[in-house]
C-alpha positions as CSV (number, residue, x, y, z in Angstrom):
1,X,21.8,8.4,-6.4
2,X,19.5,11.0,-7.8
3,X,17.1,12.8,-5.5
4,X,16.6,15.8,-7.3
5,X,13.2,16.9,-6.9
6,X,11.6,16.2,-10.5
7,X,9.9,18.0,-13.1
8,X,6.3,18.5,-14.7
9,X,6.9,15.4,-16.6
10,X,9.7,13.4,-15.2
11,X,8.7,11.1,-11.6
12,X,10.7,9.3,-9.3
13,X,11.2,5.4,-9.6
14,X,13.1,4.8,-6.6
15,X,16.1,7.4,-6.6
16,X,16.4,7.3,-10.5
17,X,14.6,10.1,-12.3
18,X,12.0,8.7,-14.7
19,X,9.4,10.1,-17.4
20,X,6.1,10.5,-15.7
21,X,4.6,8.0,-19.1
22,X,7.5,5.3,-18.0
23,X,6.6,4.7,-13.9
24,X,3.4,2.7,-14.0
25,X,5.4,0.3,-16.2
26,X,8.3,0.0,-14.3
27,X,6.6,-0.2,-11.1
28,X,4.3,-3.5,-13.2
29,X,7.4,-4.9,-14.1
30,X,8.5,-5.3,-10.0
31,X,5.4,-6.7,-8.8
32,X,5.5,-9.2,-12.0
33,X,8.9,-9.6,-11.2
34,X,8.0,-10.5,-7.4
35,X,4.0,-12.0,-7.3
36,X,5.1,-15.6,-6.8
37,X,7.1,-14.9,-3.9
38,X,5.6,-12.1,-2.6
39,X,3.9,-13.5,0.7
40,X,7.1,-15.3,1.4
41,X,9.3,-12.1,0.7
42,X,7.2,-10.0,3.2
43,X,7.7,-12.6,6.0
44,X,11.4,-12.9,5.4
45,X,11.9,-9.1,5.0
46,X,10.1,-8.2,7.9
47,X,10.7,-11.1,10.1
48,X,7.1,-11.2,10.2
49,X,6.2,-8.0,11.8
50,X,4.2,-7.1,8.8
51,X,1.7,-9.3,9.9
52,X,1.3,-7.1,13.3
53,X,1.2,-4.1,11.4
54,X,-1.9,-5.2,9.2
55,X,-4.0,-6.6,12.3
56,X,-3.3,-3.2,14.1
57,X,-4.7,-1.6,11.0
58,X,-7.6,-3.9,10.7
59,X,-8.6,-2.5,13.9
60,X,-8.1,1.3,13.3
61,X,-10.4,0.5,10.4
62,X,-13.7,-0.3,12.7
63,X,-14.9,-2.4,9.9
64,X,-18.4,-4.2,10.9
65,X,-20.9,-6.3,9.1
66,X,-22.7,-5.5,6.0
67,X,-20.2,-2.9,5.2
68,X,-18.3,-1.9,1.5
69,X,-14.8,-2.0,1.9
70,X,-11.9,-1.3,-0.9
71,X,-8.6,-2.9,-0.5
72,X,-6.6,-1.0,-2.7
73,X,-2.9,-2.3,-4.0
74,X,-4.6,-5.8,-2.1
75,X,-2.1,-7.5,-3.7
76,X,-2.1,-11.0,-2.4
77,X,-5.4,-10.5,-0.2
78,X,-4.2,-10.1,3.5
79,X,-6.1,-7.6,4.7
80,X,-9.0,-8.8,2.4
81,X,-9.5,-12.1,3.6
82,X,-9.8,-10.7,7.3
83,X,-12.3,-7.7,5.9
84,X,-14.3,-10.7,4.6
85,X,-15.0,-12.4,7.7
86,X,-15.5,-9.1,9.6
87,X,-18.3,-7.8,6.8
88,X,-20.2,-11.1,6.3
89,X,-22.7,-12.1,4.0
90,X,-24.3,-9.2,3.7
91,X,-21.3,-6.9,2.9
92,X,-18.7,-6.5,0.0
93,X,-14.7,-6.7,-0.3
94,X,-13.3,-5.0,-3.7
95,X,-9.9,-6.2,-4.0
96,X,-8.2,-3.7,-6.3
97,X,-4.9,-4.0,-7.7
98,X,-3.1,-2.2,-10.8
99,X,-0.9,-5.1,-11.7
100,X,-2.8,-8.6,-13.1
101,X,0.1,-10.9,-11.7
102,X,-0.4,-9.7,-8.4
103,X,-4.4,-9.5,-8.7
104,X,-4.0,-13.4,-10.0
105,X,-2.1,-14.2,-7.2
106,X,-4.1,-12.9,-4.1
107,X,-7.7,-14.1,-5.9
108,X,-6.2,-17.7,-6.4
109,X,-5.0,-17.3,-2.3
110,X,-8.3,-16.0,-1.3
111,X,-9.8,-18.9,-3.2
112,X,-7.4,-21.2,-1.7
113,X,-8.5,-20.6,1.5
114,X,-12.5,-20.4,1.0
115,X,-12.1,-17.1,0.8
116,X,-15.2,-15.9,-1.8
117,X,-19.3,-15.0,-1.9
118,X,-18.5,-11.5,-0.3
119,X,-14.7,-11.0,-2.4
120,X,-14.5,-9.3,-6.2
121,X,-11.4,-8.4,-7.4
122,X,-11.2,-5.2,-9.8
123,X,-7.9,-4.3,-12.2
124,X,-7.8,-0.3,-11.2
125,X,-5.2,3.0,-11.0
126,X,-4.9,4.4,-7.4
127,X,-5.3,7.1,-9.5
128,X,-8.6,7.0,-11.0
129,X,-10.9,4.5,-9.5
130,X,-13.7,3.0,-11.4
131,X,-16.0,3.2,-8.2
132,X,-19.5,5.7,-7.9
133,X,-19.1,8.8,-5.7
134,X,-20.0,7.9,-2.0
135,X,-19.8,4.0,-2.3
136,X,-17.4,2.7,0.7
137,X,-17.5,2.5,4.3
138,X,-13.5,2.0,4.5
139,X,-10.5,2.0,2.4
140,X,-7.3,0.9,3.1
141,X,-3.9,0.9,0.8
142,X,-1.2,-0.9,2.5
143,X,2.5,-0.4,1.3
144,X,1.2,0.9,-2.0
145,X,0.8,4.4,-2.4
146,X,4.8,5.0,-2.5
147,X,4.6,2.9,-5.8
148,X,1.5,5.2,-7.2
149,X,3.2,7.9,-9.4
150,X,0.5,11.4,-8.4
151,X,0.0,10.5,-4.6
152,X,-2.3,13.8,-4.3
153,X,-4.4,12.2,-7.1
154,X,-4.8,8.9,-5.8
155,X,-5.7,10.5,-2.1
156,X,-8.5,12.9,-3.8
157,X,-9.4,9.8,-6.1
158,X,-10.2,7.7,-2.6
159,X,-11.7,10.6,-0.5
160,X,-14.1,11.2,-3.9
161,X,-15.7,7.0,-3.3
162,X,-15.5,7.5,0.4
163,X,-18.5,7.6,2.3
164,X,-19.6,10.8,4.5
165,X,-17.9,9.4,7.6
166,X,-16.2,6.9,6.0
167,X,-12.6,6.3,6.8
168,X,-9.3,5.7,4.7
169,X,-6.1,4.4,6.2
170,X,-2.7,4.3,4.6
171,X,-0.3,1.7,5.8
172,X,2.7,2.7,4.3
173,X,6.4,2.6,5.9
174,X,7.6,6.3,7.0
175,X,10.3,7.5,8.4
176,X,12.3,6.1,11.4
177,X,12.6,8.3,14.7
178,X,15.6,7.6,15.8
179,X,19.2,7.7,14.5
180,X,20.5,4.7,15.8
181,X,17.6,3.5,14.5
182,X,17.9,4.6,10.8
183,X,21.7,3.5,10.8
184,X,20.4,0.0,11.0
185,X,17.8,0.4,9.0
186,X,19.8,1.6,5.8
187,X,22.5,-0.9,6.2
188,X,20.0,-3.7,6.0
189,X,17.6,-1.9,3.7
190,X,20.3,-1.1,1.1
191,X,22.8,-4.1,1.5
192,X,20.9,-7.2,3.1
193,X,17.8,-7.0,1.0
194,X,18.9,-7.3,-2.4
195,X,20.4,-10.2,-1.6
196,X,17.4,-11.7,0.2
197,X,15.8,-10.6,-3.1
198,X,18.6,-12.4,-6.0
199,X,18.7,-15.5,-3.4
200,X,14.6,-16.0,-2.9
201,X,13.6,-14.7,-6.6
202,X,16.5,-13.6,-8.5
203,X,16.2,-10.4,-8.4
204,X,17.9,-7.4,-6.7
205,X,16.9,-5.0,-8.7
206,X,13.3,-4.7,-7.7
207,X,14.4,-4.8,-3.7
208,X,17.1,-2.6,-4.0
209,X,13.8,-0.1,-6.0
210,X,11.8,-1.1,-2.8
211,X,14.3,0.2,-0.9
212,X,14.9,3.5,-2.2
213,X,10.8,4.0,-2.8
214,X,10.3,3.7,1.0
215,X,13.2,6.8,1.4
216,X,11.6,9.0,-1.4
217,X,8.2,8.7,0.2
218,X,6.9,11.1,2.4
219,X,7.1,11.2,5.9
220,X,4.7,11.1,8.9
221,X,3.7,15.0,8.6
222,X,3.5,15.4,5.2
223,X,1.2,12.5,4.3
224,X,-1.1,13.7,6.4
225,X,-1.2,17.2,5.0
226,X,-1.6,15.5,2.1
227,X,-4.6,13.3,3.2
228,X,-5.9,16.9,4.4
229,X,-5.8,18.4,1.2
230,X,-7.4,15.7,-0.3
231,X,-10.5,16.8,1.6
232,X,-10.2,14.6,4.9
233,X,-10.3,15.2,8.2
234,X,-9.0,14.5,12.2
235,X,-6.5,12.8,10.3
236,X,-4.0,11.6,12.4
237,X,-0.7,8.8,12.2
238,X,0.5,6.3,14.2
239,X,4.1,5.0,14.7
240,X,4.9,1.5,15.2
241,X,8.2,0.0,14.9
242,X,9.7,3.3,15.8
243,X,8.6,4.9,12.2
244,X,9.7,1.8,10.3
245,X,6.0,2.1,9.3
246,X,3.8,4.6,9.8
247,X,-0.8,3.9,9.4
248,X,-2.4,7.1,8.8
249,X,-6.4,7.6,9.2
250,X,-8.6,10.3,8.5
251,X,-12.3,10.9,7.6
252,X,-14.5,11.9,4.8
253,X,-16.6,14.7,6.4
C-alpha cells in the first residue's frame, strides 16, 4: 500500500497514488458503483450508528425556521429531509451532490417521502460552488470531504457562501483514540467490509477504497487547522464512537 505523500499533480485515491485530472472520476465511478444500495450499505456497515451520528449533528447545526441551508455530498438526502422540516416553508434546503446517480437517488427518496416545496437539488464540486458570496445560514458535508480531491479548496469554497455567523460542520470519520480500538477497527475495515460490499452489491473494490479513504484523511487536529485556515473560527471537534467519527464546527466571523 502506497502512502507516500503525493506530488503537485498526482492525489490520493485511497492508498493508490493517482493523477490529480483522474480522482473526481474514480471517486464518480464508486458512488455510481454504490447509489442503489447506498442507504442499505450505511446501515449494515455501521450497524446503524450512522444514523446517531447525523441527528447529533443535526443538533450542533442550530438550524431554525426560514433559514438557507447547504447539504453538500447530500447524497441520498438524510440530513436534508430533517433540515426540511426544521426550516419550514419559509426556508430553503440545497441538496448538492457531485455525482448524478447519487443526486437521482436522494431527490427520488426525498420525493418518496413528501419530502419537496422547500428541497432543490444542485449538481456541484465541493470545490467550487455555484452559490453567491454570503448566502447560507449552515452547511454541513457529511462523510464526503475525504472523497473531495483539494480539501483546503473545498473548506475556503464553503467559508466564501457562508454567512457572517453562519456555521459549517464536517461529519467525517477521524481517527480512533484507542489502540485496542483501532485493532478492531482495521480488521473489520480492511477484511469484513469488502465482503459486505461483493455480497450486497458486487463490489469490493469501492469498500475496500472506502476503507483506505477514511485512513488517508486527516485527523481530529488537523481538520480543524484546516477549517481555521479557511478563514473560520471557535472551531472545535467532537468524538463519538471513540474517533470512529469525528463532527467538526466552526464559524464564519
Amino acid at each position: 500500500m502506497n502512502k507516500q505523500k503525493p506530488s503537485n499533480d498526482t492525489t490520493h485515491f485511497g492508498y493508490e497514488q493517482v493523477a490529480v485530472s483522474d480522482k473526481e472520476k474514480r471517486v464518480a465511478d464508486v458512488f455510481h458503483s454504490v447509489a442503489a444500495k447506498y442507504d442499505l450499505m450505511n446501515d449494515l456497515m455501521s450497524m446503524g450508528v450512522h444514523r446517531l451520528w447525523k441527528a447529533i449533528a443535526i443538533e450542533y447545526s442550530s438550524v431554525r425556521k426560514g433559514q438557507r441551508v447547504l447539504d453538500i455530498a447530500g447524497g441520498t438526502g438524510d440530513l436534508t429531509q430533517r433540515f426540511s422540516r426544521l426550516v419550514g416553508p419559509s426556508g430553503q434546503v440545497v441538496l448538492a451532490d457531485i455525482n448524478d446517480s447519487m443526486l437521482k437517488v436522494g431527490r427520488d427518496k426525498l420525493q418518496d417521502n413528501g419530502v419537496s416545496g422547500n428541497v432543490c437539488f444542485v449538481q456541484a464540486n465541493a470545490e467550487m460552488l455555484p452559490f453567491p458570496d454570503n448566502y447560507f445560514d449552515c452547511i454541513t458535508i457529511a462523510f464526503g470531504l475525504r472523497n473531495v480531491t483539494d480539501k483546503q479548496k473545498a473548506l475556503e469554497s464553503m467559508a466564501r457562501v457562508l454567512k457572517p455567523g453562519g456555521r459549517l460542520l464536517v461529519l467525517e470519520f477521524s481517527k480512533t483514540q484507542s489502540p485496542l480500538l483501532t485493532k478492531i477497527y482495521d480488521a473489520y475495515s480492511f477484511h469484513l467490509l469488502p465482503k459486505i460490499g461483493k455480497l450486497i452489491v458486487n463490489d469490493s473494490e469501492s469498500y475496500k477504497y472506502l476503507a483506505e479513504s477514511i485512513r488517508m484523511h486527516p485527523d481530529q487536529k488537523t481538520l480543524q487547522a484546516m477549517m481555521e485556515q479557511a478563514g473560520l473560527v471557535r472551531c472545535k471537534y467532537y468524538n463519538m464512537t471513540g474517533g470512529v467519527v469525528a463532527l467538526h464546527k466552526g464559524i464564519k466571523p
